[in-house]
N, C-alpha and C positions, 0 to 999 in steps of 0.2 A: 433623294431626300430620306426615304426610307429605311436605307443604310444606315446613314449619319445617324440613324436617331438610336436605331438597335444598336450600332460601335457604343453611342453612348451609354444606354440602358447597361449594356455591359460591362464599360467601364466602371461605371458608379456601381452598378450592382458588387463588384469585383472590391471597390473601394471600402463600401458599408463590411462587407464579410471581415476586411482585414482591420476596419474599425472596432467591429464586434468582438475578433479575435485578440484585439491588446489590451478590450476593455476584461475579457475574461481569465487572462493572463494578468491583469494587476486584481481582479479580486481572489484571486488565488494565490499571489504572491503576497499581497499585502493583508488579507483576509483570511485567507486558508478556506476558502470556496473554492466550489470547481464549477463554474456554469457555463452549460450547451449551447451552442450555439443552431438556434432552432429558424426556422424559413417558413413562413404564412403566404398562402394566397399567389403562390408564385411573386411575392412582390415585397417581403419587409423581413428582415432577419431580427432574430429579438435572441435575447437571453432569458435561459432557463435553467433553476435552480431545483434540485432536491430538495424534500421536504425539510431534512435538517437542517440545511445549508438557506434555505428563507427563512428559518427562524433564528439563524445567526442575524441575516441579516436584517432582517427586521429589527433586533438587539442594537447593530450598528448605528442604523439609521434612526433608532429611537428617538433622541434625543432634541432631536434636528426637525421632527414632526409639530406641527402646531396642535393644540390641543386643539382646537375642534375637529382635528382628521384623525387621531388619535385611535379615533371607532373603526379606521379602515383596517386598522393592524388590531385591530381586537384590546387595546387601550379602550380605557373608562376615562370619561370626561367627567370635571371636576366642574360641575356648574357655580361654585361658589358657596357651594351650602358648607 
């Protein structure tokens, strides 16, 4: 049973990487980004941008933000006043 379970960790492990990899291949194609493909904890593969290149995107993804999250990209909320 213990096999089984490592074949799979590894499978998926293996899967996530090549998911990371064509998410980071379409922000570079479609974006002009380049982000790393970075590995936490022995256990989660994330993307990781340059400081220029999250302030593109943060530009991107502007628009698309609700204003009350706004604050988390450094956006001013418009209380209505």
């Amino acid at each position: 049973m213990g096999l089984e379970i490592e074949k799979f960790l590894k499978d998926f492990h293996k899967k996530r990487l090549k998911i990371h990899s064509k998410m980071g291949s379409k922000f570079k194609e479609q974006f002009g980004l380049n982000p790393t493909i970075a590995f936490r904890d022995n256990k989660y593969y994330y993307l990781r941008f340059k400081k220029e290149d999250s302030k593109k995107l943060i530009e991107i993804v502007k628009p698309f933000i609700p204003l009350s999250m706004l604050y988390k990209v450094g956006g001013q909320i418009n209380h209505g006043c």
